[in-house]
N, C-alpha and C positions, 0 to 999 in steps of 0.2 A: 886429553884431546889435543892442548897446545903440543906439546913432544910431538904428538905424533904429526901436526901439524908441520913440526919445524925438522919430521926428519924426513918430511916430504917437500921440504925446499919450496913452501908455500910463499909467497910475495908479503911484505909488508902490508898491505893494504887488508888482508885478510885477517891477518892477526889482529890488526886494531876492527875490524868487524867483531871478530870471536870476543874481542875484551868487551866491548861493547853489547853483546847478546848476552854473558854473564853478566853484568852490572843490572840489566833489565832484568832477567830472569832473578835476582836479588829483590828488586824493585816488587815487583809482580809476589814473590812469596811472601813476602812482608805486608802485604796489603790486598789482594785478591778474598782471603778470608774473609774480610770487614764489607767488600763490595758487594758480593756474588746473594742472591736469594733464591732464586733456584738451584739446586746439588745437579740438575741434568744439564745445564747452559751453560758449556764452559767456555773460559776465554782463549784465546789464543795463546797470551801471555803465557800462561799455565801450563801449557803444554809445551810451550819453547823452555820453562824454567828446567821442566821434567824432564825435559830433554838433553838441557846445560849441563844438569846438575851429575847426568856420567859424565864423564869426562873421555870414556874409552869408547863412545860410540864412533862409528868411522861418519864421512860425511854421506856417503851412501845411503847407511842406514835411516842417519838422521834426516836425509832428503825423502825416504821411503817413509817414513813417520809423520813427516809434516803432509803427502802427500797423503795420510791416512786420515790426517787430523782435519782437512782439507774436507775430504771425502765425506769423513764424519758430521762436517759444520754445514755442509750440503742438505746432507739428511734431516740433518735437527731443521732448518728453516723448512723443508715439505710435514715433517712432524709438527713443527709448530702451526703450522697453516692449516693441519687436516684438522687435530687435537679442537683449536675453537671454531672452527666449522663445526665440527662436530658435537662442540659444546653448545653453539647454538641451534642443533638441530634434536635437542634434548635426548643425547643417546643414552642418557644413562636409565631411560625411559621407556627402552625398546631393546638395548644389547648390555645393559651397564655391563656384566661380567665380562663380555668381553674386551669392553672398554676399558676393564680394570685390569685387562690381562697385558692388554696394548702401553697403558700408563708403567707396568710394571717393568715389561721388558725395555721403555726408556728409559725406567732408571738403573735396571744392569745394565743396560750402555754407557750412562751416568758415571757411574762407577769404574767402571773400566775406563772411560776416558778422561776420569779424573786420574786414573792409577798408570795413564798411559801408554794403555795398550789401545789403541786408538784400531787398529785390525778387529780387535775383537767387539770393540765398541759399535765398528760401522756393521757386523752381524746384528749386532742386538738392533740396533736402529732400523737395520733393514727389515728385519721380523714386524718390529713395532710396524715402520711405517709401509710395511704386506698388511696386516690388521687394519689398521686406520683405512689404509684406501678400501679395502672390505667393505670395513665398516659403510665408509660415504657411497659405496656401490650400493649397500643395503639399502642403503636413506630412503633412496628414491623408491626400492621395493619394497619397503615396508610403507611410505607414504602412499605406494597408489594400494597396497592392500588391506590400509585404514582405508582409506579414503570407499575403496568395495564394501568392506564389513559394514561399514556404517551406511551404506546406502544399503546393502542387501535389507540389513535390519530393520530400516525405517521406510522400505517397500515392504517389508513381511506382517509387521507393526501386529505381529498376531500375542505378546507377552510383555511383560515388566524386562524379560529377559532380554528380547529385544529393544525397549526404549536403553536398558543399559550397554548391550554394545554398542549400540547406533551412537550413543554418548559417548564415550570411553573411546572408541576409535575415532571418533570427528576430534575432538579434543586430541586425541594422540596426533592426527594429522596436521593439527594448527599448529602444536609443539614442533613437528618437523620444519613445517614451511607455513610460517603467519602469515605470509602474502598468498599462500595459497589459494582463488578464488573457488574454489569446489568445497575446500576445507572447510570455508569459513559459512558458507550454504548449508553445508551438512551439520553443522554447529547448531545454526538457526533450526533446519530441520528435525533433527533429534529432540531442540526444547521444546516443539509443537506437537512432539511423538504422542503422550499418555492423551491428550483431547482427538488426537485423531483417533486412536483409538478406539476407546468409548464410543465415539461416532461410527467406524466403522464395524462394532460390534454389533449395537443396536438394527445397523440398517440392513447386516445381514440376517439378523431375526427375523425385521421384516419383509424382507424377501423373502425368507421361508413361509412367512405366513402369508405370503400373496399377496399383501398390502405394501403394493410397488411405487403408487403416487409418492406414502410418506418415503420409504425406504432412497425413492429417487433424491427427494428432496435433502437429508441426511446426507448423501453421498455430495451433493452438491456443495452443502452446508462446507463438508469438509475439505474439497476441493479449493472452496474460499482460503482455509485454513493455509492447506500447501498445493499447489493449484500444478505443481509438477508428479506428484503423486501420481505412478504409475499405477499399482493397484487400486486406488480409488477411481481413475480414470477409467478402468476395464471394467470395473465394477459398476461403475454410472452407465458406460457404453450396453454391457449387459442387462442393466434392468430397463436403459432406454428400450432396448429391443424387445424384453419380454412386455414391457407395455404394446409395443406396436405389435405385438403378436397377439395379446387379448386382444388388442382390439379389433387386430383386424379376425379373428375367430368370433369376437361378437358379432359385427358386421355380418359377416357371411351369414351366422344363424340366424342374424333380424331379418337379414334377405330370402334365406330362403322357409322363413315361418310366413314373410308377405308371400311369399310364390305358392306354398301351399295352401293361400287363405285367396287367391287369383287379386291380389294388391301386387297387378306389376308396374304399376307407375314405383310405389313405396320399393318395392324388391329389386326394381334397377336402379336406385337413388344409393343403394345401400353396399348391394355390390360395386358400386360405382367407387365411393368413397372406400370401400378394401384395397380397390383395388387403385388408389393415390396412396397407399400405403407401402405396397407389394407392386411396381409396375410392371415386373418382370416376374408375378405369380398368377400360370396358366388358369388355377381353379377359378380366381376372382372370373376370368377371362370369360371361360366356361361356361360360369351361371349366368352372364348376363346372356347369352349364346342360348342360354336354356329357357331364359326370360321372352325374349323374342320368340322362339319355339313354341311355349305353353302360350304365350299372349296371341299368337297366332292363329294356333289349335282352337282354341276357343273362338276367336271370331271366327276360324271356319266354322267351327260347328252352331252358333249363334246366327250365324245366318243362313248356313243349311238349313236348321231349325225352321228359322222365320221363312224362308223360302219354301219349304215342304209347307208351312202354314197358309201361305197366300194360296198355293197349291189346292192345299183343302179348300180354299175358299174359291179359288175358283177365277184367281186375280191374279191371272196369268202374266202379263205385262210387270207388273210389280217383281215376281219370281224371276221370272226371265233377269228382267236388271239385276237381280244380285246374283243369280251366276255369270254372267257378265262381269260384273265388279270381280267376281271371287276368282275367276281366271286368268282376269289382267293382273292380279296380285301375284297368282302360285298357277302358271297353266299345267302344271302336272297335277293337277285336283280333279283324278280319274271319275268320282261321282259326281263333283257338278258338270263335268262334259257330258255322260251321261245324260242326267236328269236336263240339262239343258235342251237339249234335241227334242225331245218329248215336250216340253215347255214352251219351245217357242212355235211348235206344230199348234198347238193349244193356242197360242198368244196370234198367234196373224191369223188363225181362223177367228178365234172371237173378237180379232178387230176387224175383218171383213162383213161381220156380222152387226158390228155396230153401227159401221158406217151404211152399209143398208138400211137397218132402221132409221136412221138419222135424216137418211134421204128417203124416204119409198115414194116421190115421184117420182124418181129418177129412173122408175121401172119400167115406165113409160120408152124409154127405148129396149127396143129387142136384145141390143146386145147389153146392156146391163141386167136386163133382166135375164135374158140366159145363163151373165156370169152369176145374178143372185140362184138360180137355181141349182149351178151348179155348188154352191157354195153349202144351202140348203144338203143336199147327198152329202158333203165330205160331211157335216155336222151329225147327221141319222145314223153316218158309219163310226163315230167314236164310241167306245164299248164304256161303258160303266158313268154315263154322259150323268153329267150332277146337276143338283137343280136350278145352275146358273143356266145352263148349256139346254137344257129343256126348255124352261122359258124362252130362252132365245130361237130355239127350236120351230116353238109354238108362234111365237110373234113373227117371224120369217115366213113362215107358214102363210097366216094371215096378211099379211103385209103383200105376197107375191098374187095370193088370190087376191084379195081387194086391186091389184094393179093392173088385173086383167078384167073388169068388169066395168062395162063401156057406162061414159054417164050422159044422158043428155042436155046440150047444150043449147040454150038460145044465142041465135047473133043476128042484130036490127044492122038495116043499111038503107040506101035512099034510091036503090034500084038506078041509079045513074056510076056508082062506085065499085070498080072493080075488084072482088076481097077473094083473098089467099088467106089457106092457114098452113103454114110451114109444118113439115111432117105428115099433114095430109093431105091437104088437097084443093086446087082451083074453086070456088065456091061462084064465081060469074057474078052476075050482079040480083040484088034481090031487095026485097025491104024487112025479109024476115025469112029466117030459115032456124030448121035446129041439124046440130049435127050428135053423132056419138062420141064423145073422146071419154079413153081412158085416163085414169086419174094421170098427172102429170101438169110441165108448165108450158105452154104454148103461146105462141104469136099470131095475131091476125094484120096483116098487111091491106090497105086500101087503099087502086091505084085509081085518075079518073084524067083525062083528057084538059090542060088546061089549067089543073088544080095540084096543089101538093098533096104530096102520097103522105097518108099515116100507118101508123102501128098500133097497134093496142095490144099490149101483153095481160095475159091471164091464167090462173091456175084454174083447172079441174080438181079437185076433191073426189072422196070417196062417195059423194053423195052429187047432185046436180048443183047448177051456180045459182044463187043468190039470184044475182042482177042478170040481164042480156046483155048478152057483148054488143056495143057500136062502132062498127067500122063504118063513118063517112067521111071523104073527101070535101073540107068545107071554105080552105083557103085557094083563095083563086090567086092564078101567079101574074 
């Protein structure tokens, strides 16, 4: 290489460089063996010796060689960086073959760049470090697909088979990434796996067997355990609801066993509470709907009943009021409107009639006693007349005759006093007289010149009076 240096009329200054890079490359073969512990990390030196040690290469070449060596020493630092990444990310745990395949082809690179083919070295380097960044691409795919398996597994929690990938994948994930915080949950998760288990075996028994309180309580139990459990949480969710569905199906039955036993106070308490179960279910709705309906029905017909009873009896006024009541409740209640008409025909004759007897002087005048007679006719004309309505009949009867049958009266005066009897007639003055009045209650007036005027009120009876009426004027004004 000097010749040809020197038949290229190269400068002094270059020459003492070239003696200088063989003296190092001397230096470097002589010693480089003793330092080096890795066969893949080479030095520099070593490759400038390999390079010295032709002599015929031109400066080109050797400038194309160093820029290979260059290229190559590039490589090895992204290799070396991926390589304990990747050793920390335990690949030989998830890909080793490939790992080992990636390790191999740095060391034909090794090789060759120990042999100086530094072109051929940055191939192999390249491959390796295509592989490595693979690899670290994987990492992260194969940690989020531990990181799935193991959860799949320990939502499924249905075998040993599952407690073992739920394990074996959570632990694969920590190996990936120990700072991983999912990782290190699902670690935790998979050692609680075999007791949830068991728990969740049992309380699907009990489910099946309808014994939901315990079965609830077990899901619960387990929840304690891992309280993010999604199958246990669907599962609790689930028998919460078939409890709320017995119950509200018992309900409804105890309600409506009260509606067909007529307990609708108890049969609306019951549907009541279904339906704080169910707020948005129309049946609860319904029965109470049908509760108010039957509870209805029956006091109409309970008091039709007792209404048709007074009826029979004859106690018109009492009937009347409750188809009254029963009208202003439901006035579409086509039989009591009915039966009312007829009832209250019945009810203000037999109080017209009572109030007559209550009075019979009162018959004493003409027109009450016409209105009693006419009263009398409407009573003879009711057909199938019962034996309230007969006696009252009969006592009307009697009571209008007795009203007409004159009584006599005595009335004393002092033959100086002038005596009136209202309703009948100027009596002038007298010391004794009788007159006829029919039974009723009458006034006798006496006026006298001088003197204050008196009254004396008295009843007639069916029979003559007792005493003599005195009408005298005895106070002098």
């Amino acid at each position: 290489m000097i010749n040809k240096l020197k038949s290229n009329n190269q400068n002094g200054k270059q020459k003492l460089t070239l003696i200088l890079l063989l003296l190092l490359v001397i230096i470097v073969i002589g010693f480089l063996p003793k330092i080096v512990s890795e066969p893949w990390i080479v030095e520099t030196s070593q490759t400038a010796a390999s390079e010295a040690s032709n002599t015929s290469v031109s400066p080109s070449t050797a400038a194309e060689k160093t820029k290979y060596r260059q290229d190559a020493q590039l490589l090895l630092a992204d290799i070396i960086r991926l390589r304990d990444d990747l050793g920390n990310q335990a690949v030989e745990l998830w890909a080793g073959l490939r790992f080992e395949q990636a390790l191999l082809a740095i060391e034909q690179g090794d090789q060759q760049y120990g042999n100086g083919d530094y072109k051929q070295s940055i191939v192999s380097y390249q491959k390796a470090l295509d592989d490595l960044n693979a690899l670290n691409t994987q990492s992260a795919t194969t940690l989020d697909a531990a990181k799935e398996a193991s959860f799949a597994a320990i939502e499924r929690a249905a075998s040993t088979a599952d407690f073992t990938i739920a394990t074996d994948n959570a632990l694969l994930a920590m190996a990936i990434d120990p700072e991983d915080k999912i990782a290190q949950t699902l670690v935790q998760r998979a050692a609680r796996l075999p007791e949830i288990m068991v728990l969740l075996e049992e309380a699907a028994i009990l489910t099946q067997e309808n014994n939901l309180d315990k079965a609830k309580s077990l899901y619960e139990q387990t929840l304690d355990i891992d309280s993010v459990h999604l199958k246990t949480q669907n599962a609790l969710r689930s028998v919460k609801q078939q409890i709320i569905d017995k119950n509200f199906t018992g309900l409804m039955s105890e309600g409506f066993n009260a509606l067909d036993n007529e307990q609708f106070s108890e049969a609306r308490l019951k549907f009541r509470q279904a339906k704080t179960l169910f707020p948005a279910e129309l049946s609860a709705e319904n029965a109470l709907t049908q509760v108010d309906g039957q509870e209805s029905q029956k006091l109409v017909s309970e008091s039709m009943r007792l209404a048709n009873q007074f009826e029979s009896e004859e106690n018109w006024q009492q009937a009347l009021t409750i188809y009254d009541q029963l009208l202003v409740t439901d006035a579409s209640l086509i039989n009591a409107k009915v039966r009312r008409i007829s009832v209250s025909v019945r009810a203000t004759l037999n109080n017209q009639i009572e109030e007559i007897l209550k009075a019979p002087l009162a018959l004493s005048s003409s027109d009450i006693y016409q209105s009693a007679q006419r009263v009398l006719a409407d009573a003879k004309n009711i057909p199938d007349a019962g034996p309230v309505l007969t006696s009252q009949i009969k006592q009307l009867e009697k009571v209008l005759t007795a009203s007409q049958i004159q009584i006599k009266v005595t009335i004393q005066s002092d033959g100086l006093t002038d005596v009136v009897i209202y309703r009948v007639g100027n009596l002038n003055r007298f010391v004794e007289t009788t007159v006829l009045l029919k039974p009723g209650n009458y006034v006798a007036a006496g006026k006298r010149q001088g003197y204050r005027d008196v009254r004396a009120q008295f009843t007639v009876g069916s029979q003559s009076a007792a005493d003599a009426i005195v009408v005298i004027c005895t106070d002098s004004i």
